[in-house]
Structure formats: C-alpha cells, structure tokens
C-alpha positions, 0 to 999 in steps of 0.5 A, a space after each residue: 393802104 388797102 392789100 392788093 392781092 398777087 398770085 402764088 408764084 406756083 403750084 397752081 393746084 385743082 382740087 376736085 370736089 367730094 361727088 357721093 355716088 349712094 343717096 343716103 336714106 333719110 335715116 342716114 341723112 339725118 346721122 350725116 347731117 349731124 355729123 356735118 354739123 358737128 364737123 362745122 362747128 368742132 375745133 380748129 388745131 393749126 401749126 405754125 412754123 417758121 424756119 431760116 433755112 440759110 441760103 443755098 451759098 455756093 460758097 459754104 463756110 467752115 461746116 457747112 453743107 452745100 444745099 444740095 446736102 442740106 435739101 433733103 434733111 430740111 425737107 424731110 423735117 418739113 414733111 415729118 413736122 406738117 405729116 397728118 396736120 394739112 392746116 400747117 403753116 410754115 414760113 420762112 426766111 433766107 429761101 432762094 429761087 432755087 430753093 423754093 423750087 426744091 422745097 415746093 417739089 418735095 413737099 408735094 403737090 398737096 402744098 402751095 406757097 405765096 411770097 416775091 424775091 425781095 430785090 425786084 418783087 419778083 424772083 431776084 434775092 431771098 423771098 420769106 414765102 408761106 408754105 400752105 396746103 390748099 386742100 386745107 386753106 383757101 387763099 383770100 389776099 396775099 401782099 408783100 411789103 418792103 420795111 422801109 420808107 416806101 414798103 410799095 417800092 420793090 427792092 427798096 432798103 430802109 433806114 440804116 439795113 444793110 439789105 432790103 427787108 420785107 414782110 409777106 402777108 396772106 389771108 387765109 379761110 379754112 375750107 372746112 369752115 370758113 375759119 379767117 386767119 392771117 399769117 405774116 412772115 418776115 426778117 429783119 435786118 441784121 445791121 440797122 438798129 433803127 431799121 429793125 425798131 421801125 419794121 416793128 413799128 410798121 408790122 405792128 401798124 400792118 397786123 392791125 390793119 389786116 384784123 381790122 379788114 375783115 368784118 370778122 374776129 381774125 387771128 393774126 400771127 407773125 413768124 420770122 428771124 428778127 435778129 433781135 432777141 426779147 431784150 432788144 428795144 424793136 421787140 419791145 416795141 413788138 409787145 408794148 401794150 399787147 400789140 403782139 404776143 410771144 407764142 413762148 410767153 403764152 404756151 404753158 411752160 409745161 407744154 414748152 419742148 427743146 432749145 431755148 436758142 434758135 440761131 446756132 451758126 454752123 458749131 457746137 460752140 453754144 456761147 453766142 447761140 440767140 434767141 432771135 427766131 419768134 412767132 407772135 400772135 396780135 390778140 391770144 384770147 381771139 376766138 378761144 384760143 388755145 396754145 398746146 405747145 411751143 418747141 425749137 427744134 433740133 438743126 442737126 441730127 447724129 450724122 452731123 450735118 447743120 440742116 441750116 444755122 437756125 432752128 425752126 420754132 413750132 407753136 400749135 393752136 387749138 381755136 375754138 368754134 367759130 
C-alpha cells in the first residue's frame, strides 16, 4: 500500500529565504564555507513528545476543567517544553476540531500540524495530528490509517474497539540537512483486546514499510496513548523480535526524569494510575543514535488544575551525522 500524501489541514506557512546583502572576501568565504560545512554535518538533537490532551467535553466530570481552562495551562507547556528546540515533534491524542484550532493559534505561526478527524477523514471526531515546525522540517508524505480490517476506509471501526481508531504518519526532512525521519501517532482502543493486539500487528506492518520507502536509513518513531501497559500481550507484540523499542528501555536510567505513571484520571487517588502513554523507536542504533533523556511529565501544578488526565511522555535524541 503505497503512502499517498494529503495536505496539512492548516497553517500553510511561507518561509522566506536567507538573502546575504555583503559579498564575503575570499577570506571570509573560505571561514564560512567551513562553518557551513560543519553545520552540515554536525549532530541533530530531536524531541519527541506525545500527550493526550483529554477532549474539550463540555460536559466535565468530578475535577475536571472546562477546556477552556485547561488551554492555556496545556499551551503554555507545550510552548515552554519545544522553547529554543524547533526540531521538536509532538503528537497527540483525544484533539478536537476546536482544540486543534486553539492549539495551532497558541503555539504560532512558527508551528504546523498534519492529521484528519477520524469519524469521516476529514474534521469529525478526534484527530492524533503531529504538530511540527516547518522552519525546522520539510514535510515529504503524511497519511492517515484507520486500524481496522479496511484502515483506507474512513470512520471505519476494527474488530471488537468500541470506536474508530487511527494512526497518522508523516515523513519529514531536516531543512538543515536532509536528515529523514518518520514519526507515527496513534490511540488505540480502550475496550477491544483483540483490536489492540492487531493495530499492533498493523503498525509494526506499517513502520516497516514507511523505513523500507526511502533509499535511506530512516528513523522511525511511534507516539500514542495504547491503553495498554508493558505486560499487555499488544505491547508484547509491539516489541517482539525488536520490532519496536521503548524510549523508557533505551534512555539510560540515570537520564530518565519523573513519573513512572502516565494515565492519572482527574484525582490524586494514585492506586489505578498506568503506564499506558509510550514512544517507541523501530532500530535504537539507525544513524547513531543517541537517547539523552526520557521524562513524564507533571499534569497539574500548585493551583490544581488537571491540565488533562494524562501526562505527556518526553524522549530527546541526539543522531549522529548523516
């Protein structure tokens, strides 16, 4: 099944090219040429993010804010977490039309996103988009899947989820150099045993087929809520043979930071906090890669309020010259 790609759904950015106004002596040239040379061929430090952000319900339960309170908490976090590193990319689940909007307009005009509404492919019910800057990224191919038995028909559900489920998958060069990555975000079902056994089946199907399409080692990473956690048999399958590898399991355990839960609900009761939020990497050696740190990170601050009912799950990379 070859990756057709569709457009970003906004945020159409222009970028304007460097223009140098002086003519460098040839002194100068050869010092800039070097430096250009070494920018070439210098490292690449990525991170990656994935956060459900809990839908704008306008319905909230027992301690839980409206969105229009949890916005600017979520937002800022975004910013402050992706301030100073334009090669960020973050994922998400549980987003709303309204919410992407909201999101796209306080993050900037620096950032972009790609992803469709999973009911009708289009805007209705929850997208998994993935927010990135393309001042930092050029966007090759992006594609959305349904996980189910017909993953090209839209709104379809699979096997025993209660919903429709879908993955979305971009393919990214670095500006700088040409670097290829792709990123993969999901959420898979919170009723369907077998519907989560066998998206995992299909993305691990999927990730090899996006690193197999360039003629070029290609990272590929996975981000999502799974709604399993690492005892589950479709996260099981997810790592079998090394066809995907846990951020968590390859960072070092001294560059590992915060909880060790992801899903929290709206209390502080912790006796049913999972694991169940995950990023994962197909090959950990590709293109000398490097995991600096690993972190989950806090849902609600001093004044109380559940930014959502998950925390967001952080991994930085460093790659090594291409």
């Amino acid at each position: 099944m070859r990756a057709m790609p569709l457009k970003p759904t906004r945020l159409n950015l222009i970028r304007d090219s460097p223009e140098f106004i002086m003519k460098p002596a040839p002194a100068a040239a050869v010092l800039l040429g070097a430096i250009g040379a070494y920018a070439q061929s210098s490292d690449l430090f990525t991170r990656f993010m994935t956060y459900n952000i809990r839908w704008a319900t306008p319905t909230p339960g027992t301690n839980e804010a409206l969105w229009s309170v949890r916005r600017p908490r979520l937002t800022a976090q975004l910013n402050y977490e992706t301030a100073g590193r334009p090669e960020s990319l973050v994922c998400m689940q549980e987003v709303v039309e309204e919410q992407l909007l909201d999101i796209a307009e306080d993050l900037g005009s620096s950032w972009s996103h790609i992803g469709v509404g999973r009911d009708d492919g289009v805007a209705a019910g929850e997208f998994s988009p993935i927010f990135y800057q393309p001042g930092a990224w050029d966007l090759v191919e992006n594609r959305t899947y349904w996980l189910s038995e017909t993953p090209d028909v839209a709104g379809s559900v699979g096997w025993d989820a209660a919903l429709p489920r879908i993955v979305t998958v971009a393919s990214f060069t670095h500006v700088g150099s040409g670097f290829p990555l792709v990123f993969m975000c999901t959420h898979f079902d919170h009723v369907g045993q077998t519907a989560r056994e066998n998206s995992a089946t299909f993305l691990v199907d999927l990730a090899k087929q996006w690193e197999s399409l360039a003629n070029e080692v290609t990272p590929v990473f996975l981000g999502g809520d799974l709604n399993i956690e690492p005892d589950n048999p479709a996260y099981q399958t997810l790592i079998a043979e090394g066809n995907m590898h846990d951020t968590l399991d390859v960072t070092p355990e001294a560059h590992r930071v915060g909880y060790s839960k992801t899903y929290t609900a709206f209390t502080d009761d912790e006796s049913d906090d999972s694991l169940i939020d995950h990023l994962f990497v197909r090959d950990p050696t590709a293109r000398g890669m490097e995991f600096l740190s690993h972190a989950v990170l806090p849902n609600k601050f001093d004044d109380g309020v559940y930014i959502s009912d998950h925390r967001s799950v952080v991994t930085d990379v460093k790659f090594g010259a291409a």
